[in-house]
C-alpha positions in Angstrom: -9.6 12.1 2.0 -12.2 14.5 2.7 -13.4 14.2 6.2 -16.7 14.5 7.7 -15.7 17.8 9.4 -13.8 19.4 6.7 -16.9 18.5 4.2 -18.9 20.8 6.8 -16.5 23.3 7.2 -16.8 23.5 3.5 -19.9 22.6 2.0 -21.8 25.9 3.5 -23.9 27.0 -0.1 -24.9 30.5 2.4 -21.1 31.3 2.8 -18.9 30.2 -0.5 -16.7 32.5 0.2 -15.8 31.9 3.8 -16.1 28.1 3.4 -13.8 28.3 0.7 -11.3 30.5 1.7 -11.1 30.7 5.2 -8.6 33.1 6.7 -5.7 31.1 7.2 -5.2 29.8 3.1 -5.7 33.2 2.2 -2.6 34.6 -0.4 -0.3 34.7 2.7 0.4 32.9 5.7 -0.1 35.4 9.1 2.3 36.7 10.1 3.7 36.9 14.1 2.0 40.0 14.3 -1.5 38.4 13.3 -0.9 35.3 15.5 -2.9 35.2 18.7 -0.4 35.1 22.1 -1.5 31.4 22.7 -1.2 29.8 19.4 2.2 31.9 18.7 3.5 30.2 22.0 2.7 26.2 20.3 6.0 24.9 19.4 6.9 22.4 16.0 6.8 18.9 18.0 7.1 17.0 14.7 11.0 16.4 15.3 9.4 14.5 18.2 8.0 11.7 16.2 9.9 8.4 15.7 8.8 6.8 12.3 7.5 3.4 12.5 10.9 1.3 11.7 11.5 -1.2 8.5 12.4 -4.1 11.5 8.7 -3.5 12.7 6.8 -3.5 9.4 8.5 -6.8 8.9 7.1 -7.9 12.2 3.7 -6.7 11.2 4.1 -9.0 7.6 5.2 -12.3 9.0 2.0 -11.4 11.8 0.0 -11.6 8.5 1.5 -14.9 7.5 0.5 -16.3 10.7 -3.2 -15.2 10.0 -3.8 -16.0 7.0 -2.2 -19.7 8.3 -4.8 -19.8 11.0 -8.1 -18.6 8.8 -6.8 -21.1 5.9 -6.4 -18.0 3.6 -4.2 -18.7 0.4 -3.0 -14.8 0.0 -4.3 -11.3 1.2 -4.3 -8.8 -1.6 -4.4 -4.6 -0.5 -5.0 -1.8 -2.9 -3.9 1.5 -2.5 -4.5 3.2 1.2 -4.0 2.9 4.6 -3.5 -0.8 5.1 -1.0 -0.8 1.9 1.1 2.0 4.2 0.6 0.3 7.1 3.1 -2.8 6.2 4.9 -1.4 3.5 5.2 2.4 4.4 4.4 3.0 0.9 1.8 5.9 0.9 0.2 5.2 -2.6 -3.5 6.2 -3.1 -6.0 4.5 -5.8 -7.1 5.8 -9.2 -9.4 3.8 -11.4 -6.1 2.0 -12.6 -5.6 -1.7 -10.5 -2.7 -1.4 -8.2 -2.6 -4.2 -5.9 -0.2 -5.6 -3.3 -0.7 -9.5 -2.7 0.5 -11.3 0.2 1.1 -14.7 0.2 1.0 -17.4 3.1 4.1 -18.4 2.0 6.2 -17.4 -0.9 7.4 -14.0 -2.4 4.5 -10.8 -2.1 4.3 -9.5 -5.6 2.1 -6.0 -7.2 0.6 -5.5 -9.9 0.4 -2.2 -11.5 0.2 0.1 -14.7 3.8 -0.1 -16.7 3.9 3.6 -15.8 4.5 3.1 -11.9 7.3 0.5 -12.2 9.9 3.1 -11.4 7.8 4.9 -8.7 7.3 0.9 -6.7 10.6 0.0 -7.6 11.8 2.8 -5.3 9.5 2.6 -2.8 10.1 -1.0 -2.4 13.8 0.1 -1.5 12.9 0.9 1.8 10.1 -1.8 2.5 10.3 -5.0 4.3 10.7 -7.4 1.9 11.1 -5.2 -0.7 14.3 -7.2 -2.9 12.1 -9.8 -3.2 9.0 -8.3 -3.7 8.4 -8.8 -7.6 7.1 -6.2 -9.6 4.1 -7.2 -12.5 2.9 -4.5 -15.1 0.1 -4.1 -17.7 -0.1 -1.8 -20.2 -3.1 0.5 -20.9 -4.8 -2.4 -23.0 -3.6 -5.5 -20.9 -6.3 -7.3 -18.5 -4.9 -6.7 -14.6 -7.2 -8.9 -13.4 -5.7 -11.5 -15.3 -2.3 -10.9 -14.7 -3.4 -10.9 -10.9 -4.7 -13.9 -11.0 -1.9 -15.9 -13.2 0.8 -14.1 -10.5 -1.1 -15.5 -7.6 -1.3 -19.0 -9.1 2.6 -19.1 -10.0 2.9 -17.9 -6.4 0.7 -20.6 -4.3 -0.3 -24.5 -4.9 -3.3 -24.0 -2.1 -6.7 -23.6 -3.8 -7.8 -21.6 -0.4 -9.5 -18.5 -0.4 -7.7 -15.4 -1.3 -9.0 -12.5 1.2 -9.1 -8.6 -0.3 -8.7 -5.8 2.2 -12.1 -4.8 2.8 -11.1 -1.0 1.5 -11.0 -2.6 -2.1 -13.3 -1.3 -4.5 -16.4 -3.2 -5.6 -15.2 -2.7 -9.2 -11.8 -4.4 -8.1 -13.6 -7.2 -5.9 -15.8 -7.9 -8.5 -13.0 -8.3 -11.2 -10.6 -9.7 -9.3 -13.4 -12.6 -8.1 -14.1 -13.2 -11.9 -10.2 -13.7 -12.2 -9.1 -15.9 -9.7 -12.4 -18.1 -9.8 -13.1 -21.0 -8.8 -10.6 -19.8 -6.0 -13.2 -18.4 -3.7 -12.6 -14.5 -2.4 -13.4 -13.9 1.0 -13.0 -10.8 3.5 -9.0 -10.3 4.7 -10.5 -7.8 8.2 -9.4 -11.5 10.1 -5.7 -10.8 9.0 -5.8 -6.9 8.1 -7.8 -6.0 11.3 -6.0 -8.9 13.3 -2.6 -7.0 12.8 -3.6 -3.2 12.7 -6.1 -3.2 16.1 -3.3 -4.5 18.4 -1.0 -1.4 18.5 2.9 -1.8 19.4 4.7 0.6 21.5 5.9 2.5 18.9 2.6 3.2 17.6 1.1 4.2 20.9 3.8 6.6 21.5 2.8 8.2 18.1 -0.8 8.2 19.6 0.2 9.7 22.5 2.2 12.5 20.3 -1.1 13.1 18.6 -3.0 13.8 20.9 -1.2 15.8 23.4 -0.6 18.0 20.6 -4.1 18.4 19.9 -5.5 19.2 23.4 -2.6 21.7 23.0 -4.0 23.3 19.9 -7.5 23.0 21.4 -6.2 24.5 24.5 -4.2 27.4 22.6 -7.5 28.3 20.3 -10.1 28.3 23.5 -7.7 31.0 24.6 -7.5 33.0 21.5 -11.3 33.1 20.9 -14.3 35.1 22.4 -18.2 35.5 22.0 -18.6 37.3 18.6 -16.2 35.2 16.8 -17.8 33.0 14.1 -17.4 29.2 14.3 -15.2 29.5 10.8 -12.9 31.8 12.9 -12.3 29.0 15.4 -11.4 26.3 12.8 -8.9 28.5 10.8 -7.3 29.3 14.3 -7.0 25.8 14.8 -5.4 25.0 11.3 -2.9 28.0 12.2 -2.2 26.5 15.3 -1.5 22.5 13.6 0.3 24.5 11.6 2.4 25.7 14.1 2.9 22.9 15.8 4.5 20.8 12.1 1.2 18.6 11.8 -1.8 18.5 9.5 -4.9 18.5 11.6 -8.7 19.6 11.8 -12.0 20.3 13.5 -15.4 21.1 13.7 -16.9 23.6 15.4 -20.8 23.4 16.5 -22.2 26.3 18.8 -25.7 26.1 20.7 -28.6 24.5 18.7 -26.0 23.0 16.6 -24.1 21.4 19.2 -27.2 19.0 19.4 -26.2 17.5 16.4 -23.5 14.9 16.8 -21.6 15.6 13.4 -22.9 19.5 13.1 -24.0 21.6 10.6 -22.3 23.6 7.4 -24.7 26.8 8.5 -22.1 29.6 9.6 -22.5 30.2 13.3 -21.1 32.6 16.0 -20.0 31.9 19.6 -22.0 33.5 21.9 -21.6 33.4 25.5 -23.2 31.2 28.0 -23.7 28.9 24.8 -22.5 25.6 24.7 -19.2 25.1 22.2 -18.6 21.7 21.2 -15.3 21.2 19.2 -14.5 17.3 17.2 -10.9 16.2 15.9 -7.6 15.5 15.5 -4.4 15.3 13.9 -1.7 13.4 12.1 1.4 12.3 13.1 3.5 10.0 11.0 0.0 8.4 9.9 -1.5 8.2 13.3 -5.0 9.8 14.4 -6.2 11.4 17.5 -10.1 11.8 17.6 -10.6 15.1 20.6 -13.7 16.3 21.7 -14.5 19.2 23.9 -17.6 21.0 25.2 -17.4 24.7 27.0 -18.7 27.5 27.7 -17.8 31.1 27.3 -19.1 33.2 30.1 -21.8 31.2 32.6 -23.2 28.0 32.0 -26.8 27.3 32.9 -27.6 24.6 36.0 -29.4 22.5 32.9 -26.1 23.0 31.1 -23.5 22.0 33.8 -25.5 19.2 34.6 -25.6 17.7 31.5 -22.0 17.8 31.1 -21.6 16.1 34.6 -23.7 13.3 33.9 -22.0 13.2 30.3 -18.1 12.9 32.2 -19.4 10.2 34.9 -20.8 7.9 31.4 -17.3 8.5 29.9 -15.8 7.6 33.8 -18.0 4.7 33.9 -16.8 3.4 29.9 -13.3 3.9 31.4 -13.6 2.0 34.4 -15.3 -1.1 32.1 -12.9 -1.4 29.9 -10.1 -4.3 30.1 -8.8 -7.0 28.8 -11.2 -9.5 28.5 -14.5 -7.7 28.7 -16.8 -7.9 25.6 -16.6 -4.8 23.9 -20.4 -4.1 24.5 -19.8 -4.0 28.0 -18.2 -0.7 27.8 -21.0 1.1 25.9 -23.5 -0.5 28.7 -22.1 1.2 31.1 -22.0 4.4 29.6 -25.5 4.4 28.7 -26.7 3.2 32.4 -25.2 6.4 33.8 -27.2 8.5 31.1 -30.3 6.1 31.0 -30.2 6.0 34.8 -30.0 10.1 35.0 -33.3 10.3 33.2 -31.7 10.6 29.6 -32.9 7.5 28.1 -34.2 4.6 27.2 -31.4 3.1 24.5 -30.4 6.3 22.1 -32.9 8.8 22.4 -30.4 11.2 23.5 -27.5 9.3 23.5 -27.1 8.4 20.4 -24.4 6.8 18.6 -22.0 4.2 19.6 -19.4 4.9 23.0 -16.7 4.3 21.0 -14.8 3.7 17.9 -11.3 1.6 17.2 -8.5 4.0 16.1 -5.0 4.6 14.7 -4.1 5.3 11.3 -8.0 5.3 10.6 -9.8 7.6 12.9 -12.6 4.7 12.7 -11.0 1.2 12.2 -11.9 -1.7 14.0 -13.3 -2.2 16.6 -16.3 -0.4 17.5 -17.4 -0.2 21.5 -21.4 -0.8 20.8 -24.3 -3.2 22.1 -24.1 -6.7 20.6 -20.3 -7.0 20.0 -19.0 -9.4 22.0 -15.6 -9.8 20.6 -13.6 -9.1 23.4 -11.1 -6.1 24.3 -7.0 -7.3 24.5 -4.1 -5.6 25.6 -3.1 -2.6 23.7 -6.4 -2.0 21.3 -7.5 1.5 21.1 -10.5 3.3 21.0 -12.1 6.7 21.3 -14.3 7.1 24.4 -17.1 9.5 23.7 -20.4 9.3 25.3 -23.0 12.8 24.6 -25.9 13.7 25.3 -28.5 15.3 22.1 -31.1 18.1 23.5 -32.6 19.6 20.1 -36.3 20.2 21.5 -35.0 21.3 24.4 -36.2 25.8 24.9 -32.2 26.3 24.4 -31.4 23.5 22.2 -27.3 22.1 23.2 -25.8 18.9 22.6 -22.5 18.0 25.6 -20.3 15.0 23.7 -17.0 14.4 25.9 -14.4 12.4 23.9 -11.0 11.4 24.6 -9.1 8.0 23.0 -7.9 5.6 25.4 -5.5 2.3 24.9 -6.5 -1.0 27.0 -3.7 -1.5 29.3 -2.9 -5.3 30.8 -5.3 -4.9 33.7 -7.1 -2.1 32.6 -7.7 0.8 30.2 -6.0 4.5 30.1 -6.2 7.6 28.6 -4.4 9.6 26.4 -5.6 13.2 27.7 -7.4 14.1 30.8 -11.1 14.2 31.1 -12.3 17.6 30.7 -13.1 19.0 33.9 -16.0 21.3 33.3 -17.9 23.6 30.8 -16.3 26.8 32.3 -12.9 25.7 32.4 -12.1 23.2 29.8 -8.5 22.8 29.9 -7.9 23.4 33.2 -6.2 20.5 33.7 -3.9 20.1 30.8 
């Protein structure tokens, strides 16, 4: 999927060829030589990832059962994506062609897809929970999936209840699938999908974890191999290099001065100057799981305006922190964020901060749930969420923007980082 920053990094019409063939995917790799001291010093970590294990996707599916027990759901069905890889480990995208995966309550799970992709499941199935009994249903190029859906689902399940859809499935699969199984009502499946992926095992934090000490490494290694007169393109390639290095596939966004006001940035070609603000967005993958990175600095001397942004910006992110535990309504957290900037003379509501404190992640880098006024589902042991408060200056003389973000996991009593707050605008890193 094309992300947010990627689409900036390459939608720029002013700079086709830069945006489209940025240094790094040029006809070679660089060579040692080429490789800036820092980034040629990041090490392959990928050998350090343990894969999510068959014994815990099965844990994950009989989870599932017990949801769609308790929301009096007949079946969940997934198409292609995230969620289908997430109990299966089966890493099939979606075309215009139905492929689904349905789950029933009770009974044998069963997919339906083109004639074509029978071999391809078949083997994939060999290594999925559930897998041996997991039957296989094809149609042909001129054969109605919907209704071979729908007649699979009723050999399957006696209950008339509701079957839920992932909520990633297409309108023009909900619609047809709706038209199939009627008068079954189809409802939302985020109470079983959601249910399952927010609450993250051990093995999934430490994945986490992987991700993102291996980004603030990259992030680290690329502040250290850049200077003023670089262009903002220059930065990102570096940091491709350095994921590179390090045996992951990972991104970011670059956003210098004026821009850097802008929460998601701008595709206009830039270049690092010093005493300007830098503000740097991302992550990586590791074995399917996201880390979401921010980082604001300074080359050369920050202003007093400047620095004292960023302080009151790293006391909101404290304060999110410090309200976040097991228990607490998920609004609560983005409340107290906003009162240290609100209260520092940066308000009312978003006027310069403004988005959302904080966003669930894992495999998604935004899945459920989302740290913002007027949730009050409440935060359990072992969610996580990116912590990112900012504050937006564009009509200030010297335009900046100052957007701290580091994920954090809720612990039993509490809530925790994966990185280290930044420590300030002239020294970034300085504690990793």
């Amino acid at each position: 999927m094309l992300s947010r920053r990627r689409f900036l990094a390459t939608a720029a019409a002013t700079a086709p060829a830069l945006a489209l063939n940025p240094p790094h995917l040029n006809s070679q790799t660089p060579t040692d030589t080429q490789v800036p001291a820092p980034i040629l010093a990041l090490k392959d970590r990928s050998h350090e990832a343990v894969p999510i294990s068959a014994a815990e996707r099965q844990r994950r599916i009989d989870r599932a059962r017990e949801l769609l027990a308790q929301n009096k759901l007949a079946a969940l069905t997934v198409t292609g994506g995230t969620t289908l890889q997430y109990f299966l480990g089966v890493p099939a995208g979606q075309s215009e062609r139905l492929f689904a995966w349905t789950l029933p309550a009770t009974g044998d799970p069963f997919i339906v897809c083109p004639t074509f992709e029978a071999g391809r499941m078949h083997e994939a199935l060999s290594s999925s929970p559930n897998g041996a009994t997991t039957r296989v249903y094809t149609w042909n190029e001129d054969d109605d999936p919907y209704a071979l859906l729908a007649s699979s689902l009723k050999a399957v399940t006696t209950s008339s209840l509701p079957l839920a859809l992932d909520e990633r499935v297409q309108f023009v699969f909900a619609d047809r699938i709706a038209q199939a199984v009627a008068p079954r009502a189809v409802t939302s499946g985020i109470p079983v999908v959601a249910g399952c992926r927010s609450i993250k095992s051990p093995a999934e934090l430490a994945l986490m974890q992987l991700a993102n000490d291996i980004t603030l490494s990259v992030y680290k290694a690329v502040y250290e191999s850049c200077s003023p007169g670089m262009t903002n393109r220059q930065f990102t390639s570096l940091v491709d290099d350095a994921y590179t290095r390090c045996g992951v596939r990972g991104e970011a966004s670059c956003q210098v001065a004026a821009f850097s006001a802008q929460p998601h940035g701008s595709p206009t070609p830039q270049v690092i100057r010093e005493n300007q603000v830098v503000l740097i967005d991302d992550g990586c993958y590791v074995q399917g799981y996201q880390s979401d990175v921010s980082r604001s600095f300074v080359y050369g001397k920050p202003t007093d305006r400047q620095k004292r942004v960023f302080d009151i910006v790293h006391q909101a992110q404290a304060a999110a922190l410090a309200a976040a535990r097991p228990g607490v309504e998920m609004q609560t957290v983005d409340a107290a964020a906003r009162a240290v900037i609100t209260n520092a003379g940066f308000g009312p509501d978003y006027k310069h901060f403004t988005h959302r404190v904080g966003h669930g992640i894992g495999m998604d880098m935004h899945e459920w749930y989302y740290l913002v006024r007027g949730n009050t589902r409440r935060l359990e042991a072992n969610m996580c969420f990116s912590d990112e408060p900012g504050i937006y200056l564009p009509d200030d003389p010297e335009p900046f923007g100052i957007r701290l973000e580091d994920d954090m996991h809720i612990t039993e009593d509490g809530a925790k980082l994966f990185t280290p707050q930044s420590p300030s605008l002239e020294h970034p890193f300085a504690s990793s």
